[in-house]
C-alpha positions in Angstrom: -25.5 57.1 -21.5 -22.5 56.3 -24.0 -20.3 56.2 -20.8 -22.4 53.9 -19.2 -22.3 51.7 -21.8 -18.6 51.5 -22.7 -17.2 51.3 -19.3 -16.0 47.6 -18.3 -18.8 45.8 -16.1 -15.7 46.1 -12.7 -16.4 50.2 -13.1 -20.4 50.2 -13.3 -21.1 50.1 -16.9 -21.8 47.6 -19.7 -18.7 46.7 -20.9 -20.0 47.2 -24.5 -16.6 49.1 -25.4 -16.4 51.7 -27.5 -17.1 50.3 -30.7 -19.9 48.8 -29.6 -21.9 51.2 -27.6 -20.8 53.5 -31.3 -22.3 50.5 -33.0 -25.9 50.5 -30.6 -26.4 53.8 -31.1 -26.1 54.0 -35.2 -28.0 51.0 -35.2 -31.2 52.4 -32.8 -31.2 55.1 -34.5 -30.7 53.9 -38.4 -34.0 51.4 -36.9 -35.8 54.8 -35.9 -34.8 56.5 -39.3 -36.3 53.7 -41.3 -39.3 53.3 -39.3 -40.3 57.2 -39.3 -39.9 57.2 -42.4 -42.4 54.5 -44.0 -45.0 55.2 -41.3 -45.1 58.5 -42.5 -48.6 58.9 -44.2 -48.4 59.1 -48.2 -51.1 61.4 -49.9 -53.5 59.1 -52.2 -52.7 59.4 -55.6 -55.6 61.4 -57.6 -56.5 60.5 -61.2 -55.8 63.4 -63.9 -58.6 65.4 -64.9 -58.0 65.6 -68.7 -60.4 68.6 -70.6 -59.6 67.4 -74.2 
């Protein structure tokens, strides 16, 4: 994939370089980080049950 990517557009790929396929990759998968992340279901906060 990464090959594909960087190659110049003459040899088959992209011609992203690679800095930039290095830079698509952190990228997709900072994005995926972040969205895990606040879909991930919180647990409801419950009220204390003070005995005084």
């Amino acid at each position: 994939m990464g090959d594909l990517l960087s190659q110049s557009a003459t040899n088959g790929g992209f011609g992203f370089g690679t800095v930039g396929a290095s830079m698509l990759f952190l990228s997709i998968i900072a994005s995926l980080v972040i969205y895990l992340s606040l879909k991930q279901k919180k647990p409801a906060l419950l009220p204390i049950d003070r005995q005084d």
